[in-house]
C-alpha positions as CSV (number, residue, x, y, z in Angstrom):
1,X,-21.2,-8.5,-30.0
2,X,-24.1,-9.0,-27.8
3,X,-27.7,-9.5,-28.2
4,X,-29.2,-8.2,-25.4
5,X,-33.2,-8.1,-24.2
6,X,-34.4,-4.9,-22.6
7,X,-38.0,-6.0,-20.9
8,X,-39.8,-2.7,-20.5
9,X,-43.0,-1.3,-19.8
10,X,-44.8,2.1,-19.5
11,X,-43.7,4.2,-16.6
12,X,-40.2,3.2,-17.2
13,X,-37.1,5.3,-16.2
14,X,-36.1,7.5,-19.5
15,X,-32.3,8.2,-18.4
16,X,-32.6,4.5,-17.5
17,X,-33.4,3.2,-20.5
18,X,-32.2,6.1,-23.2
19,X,-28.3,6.0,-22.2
20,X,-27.5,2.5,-21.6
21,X,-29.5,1.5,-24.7
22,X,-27.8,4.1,-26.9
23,X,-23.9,3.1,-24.8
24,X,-24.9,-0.7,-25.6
25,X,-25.7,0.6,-29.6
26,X,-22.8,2.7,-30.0
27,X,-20.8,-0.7,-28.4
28,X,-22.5,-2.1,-31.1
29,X,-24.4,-4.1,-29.5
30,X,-27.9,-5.6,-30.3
31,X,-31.2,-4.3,-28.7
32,X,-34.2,-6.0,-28.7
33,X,-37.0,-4.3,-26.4
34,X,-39.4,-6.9,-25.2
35,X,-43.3,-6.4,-23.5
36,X,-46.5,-7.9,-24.1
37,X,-46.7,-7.5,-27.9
38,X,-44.5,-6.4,-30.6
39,X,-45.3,-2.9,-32.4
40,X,-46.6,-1.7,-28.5
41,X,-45.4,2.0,-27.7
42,X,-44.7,2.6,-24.0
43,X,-43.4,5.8,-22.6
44,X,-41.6,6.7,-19.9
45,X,-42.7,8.2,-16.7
46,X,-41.3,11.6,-18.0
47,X,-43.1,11.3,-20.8
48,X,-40.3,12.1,-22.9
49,X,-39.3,8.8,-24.1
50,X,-41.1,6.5,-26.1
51,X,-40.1,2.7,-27.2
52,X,-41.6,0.8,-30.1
53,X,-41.2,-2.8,-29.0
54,X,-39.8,-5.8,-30.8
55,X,-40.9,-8.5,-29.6
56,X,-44.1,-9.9,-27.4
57,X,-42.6,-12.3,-24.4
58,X,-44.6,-14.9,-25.8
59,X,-42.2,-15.1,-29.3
60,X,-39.1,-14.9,-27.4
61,X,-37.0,-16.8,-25.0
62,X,-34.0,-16.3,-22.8
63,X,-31.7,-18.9,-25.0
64,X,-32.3,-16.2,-27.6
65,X,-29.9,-13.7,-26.3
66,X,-26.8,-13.3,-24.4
67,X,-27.9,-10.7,-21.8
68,X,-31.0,-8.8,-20.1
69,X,-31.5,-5.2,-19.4
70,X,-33.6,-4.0,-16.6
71,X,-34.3,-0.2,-16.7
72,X,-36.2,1.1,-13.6
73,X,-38.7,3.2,-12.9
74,X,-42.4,1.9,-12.1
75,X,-41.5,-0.7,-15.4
76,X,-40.2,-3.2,-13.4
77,X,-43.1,-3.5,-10.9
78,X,-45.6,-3.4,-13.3
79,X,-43.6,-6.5,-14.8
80,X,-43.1,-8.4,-12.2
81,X,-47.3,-9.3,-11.7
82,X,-46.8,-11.1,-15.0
83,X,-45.2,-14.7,-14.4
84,X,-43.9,-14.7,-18.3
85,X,-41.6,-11.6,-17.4
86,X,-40.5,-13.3,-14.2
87,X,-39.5,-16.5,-15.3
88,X,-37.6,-14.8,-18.6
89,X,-35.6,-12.9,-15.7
90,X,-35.1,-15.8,-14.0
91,X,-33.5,-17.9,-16.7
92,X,-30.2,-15.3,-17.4
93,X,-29.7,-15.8,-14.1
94,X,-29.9,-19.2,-13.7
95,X,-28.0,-20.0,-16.7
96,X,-25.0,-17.0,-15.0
97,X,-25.9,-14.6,-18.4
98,X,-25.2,-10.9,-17.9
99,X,-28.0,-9.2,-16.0
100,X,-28.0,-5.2,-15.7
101,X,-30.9,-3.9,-13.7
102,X,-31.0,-0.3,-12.6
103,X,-32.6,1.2,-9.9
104,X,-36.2,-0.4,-9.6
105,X,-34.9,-3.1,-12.3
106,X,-33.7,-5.6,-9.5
107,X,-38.1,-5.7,-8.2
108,X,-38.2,-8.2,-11.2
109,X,-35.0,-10.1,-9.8
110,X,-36.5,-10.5,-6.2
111,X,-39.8,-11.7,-7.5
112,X,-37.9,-14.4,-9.7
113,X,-36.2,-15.2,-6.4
114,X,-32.9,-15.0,-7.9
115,X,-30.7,-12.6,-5.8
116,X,-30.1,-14.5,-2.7
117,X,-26.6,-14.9,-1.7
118,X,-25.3,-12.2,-4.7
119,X,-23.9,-8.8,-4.2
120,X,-26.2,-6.2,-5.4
121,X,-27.5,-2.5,-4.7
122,X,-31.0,-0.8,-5.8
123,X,-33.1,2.2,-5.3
124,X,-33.3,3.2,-1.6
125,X,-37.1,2.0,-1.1
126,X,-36.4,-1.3,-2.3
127,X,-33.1,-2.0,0.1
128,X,-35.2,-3.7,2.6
129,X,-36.8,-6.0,-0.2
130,X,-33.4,-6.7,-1.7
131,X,-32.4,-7.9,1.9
132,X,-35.6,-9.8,2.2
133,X,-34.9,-11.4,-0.9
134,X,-31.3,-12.8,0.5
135,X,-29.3,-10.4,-1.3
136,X,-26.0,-8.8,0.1
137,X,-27.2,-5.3,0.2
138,X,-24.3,-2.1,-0.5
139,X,-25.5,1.3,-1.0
140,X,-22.9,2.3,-3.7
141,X,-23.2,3.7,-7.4
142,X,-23.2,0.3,-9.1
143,X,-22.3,-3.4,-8.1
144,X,-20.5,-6.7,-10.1
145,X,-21.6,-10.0,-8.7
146,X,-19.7,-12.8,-10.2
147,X,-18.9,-11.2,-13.2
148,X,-22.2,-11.2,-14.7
149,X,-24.8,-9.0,-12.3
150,X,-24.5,-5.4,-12.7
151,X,-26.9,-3.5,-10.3
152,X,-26.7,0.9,-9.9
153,X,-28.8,2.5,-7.5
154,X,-30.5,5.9,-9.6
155,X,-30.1,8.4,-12.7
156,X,-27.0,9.5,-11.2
157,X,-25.5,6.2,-11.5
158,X,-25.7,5.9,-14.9
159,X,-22.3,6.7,-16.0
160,X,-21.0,4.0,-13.6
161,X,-23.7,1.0,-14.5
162,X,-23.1,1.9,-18.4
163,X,-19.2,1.5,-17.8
164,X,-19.6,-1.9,-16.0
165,X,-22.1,-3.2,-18.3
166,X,-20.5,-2.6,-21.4
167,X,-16.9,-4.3,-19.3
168,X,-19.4,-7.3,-18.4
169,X,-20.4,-7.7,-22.2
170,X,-16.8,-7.6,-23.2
171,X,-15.9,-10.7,-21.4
């Protein structure tokens, strides 16, 4: 089984974070939730979920686990400002590790300058960043590129990036 890293901050999606966190769980899976410092509670933009974190980014490193976790939301922005986050991100995908970012989630991929040439979709805000950023843009409910980035568009895609994810892990 896996051990993945979920890097989350306040303001995150809830749906985004709850139900592939509790999918890559039931998988049986390992979930570590990662921000500034372990024991930190951040809560969702809904304000219904809230996450105790594991581990500060300063006690962890990417050869750590075997894949990353990107929920959306305004998480990922507020992320991305902070180099440590960035160049964390960076490392799964330079080193081809699963990557599932969701929504918002890819806003940390694009400022580790990471998606050019790969297959991916996002929120509809961030389309023309993705395309900025190199990345072959499709507006569908969840994208594979090269068997190891999973990308899904919103809440509604759930279902679909949860499926893929968990198929990505498997391999």
């Amino acid at each position: 089984m896996a051990k993945v890293a979920v890097v989350v901050t306040d303001l995150f999606e809830d749906s985004e974070y709850t139900e592939p966190v509790n999918a890559l769980k039931e998988a049986g899976h390992e979930v570590v939730n990662i921000e500034n410092k372990a024991g930190n509670v951040v809560e969702g933009k809904s304000e219904k979920a809230k996450v105790t974190i594991d581990k500060g980014i300063d006690d962890v490193s990417a050869s750590d686990f075997d894949a990353l976790l990107i929920p959306g939301g305004f998480s990922p922005d507020i992320l991305r400002a902070d180099d440590r986050f960035v160049s964390f991100s960076k490392k799964f995908m330079d080193d081809d590790k699963p990557v599932m970012a969701i929504c918002h989630g890819p806003q940390l991929l694009i400022t580790a300058e990471a998606l050019n040439g790969r297959d991916v979709t996002g929120y509809k805000s961030i389309h023309v960043d993705l395309k900025n950023a190199g990345a072959k843009l499709h507006d569908e409910e969840v994208i594979v590129c090269g068997g190891q980035l999973v990308t899904s568009r919103t809440p509604d895609d759930i279902p679909a990036f949860i499926k893929e994810s968990l198929n990505v892990l498997a391999k």
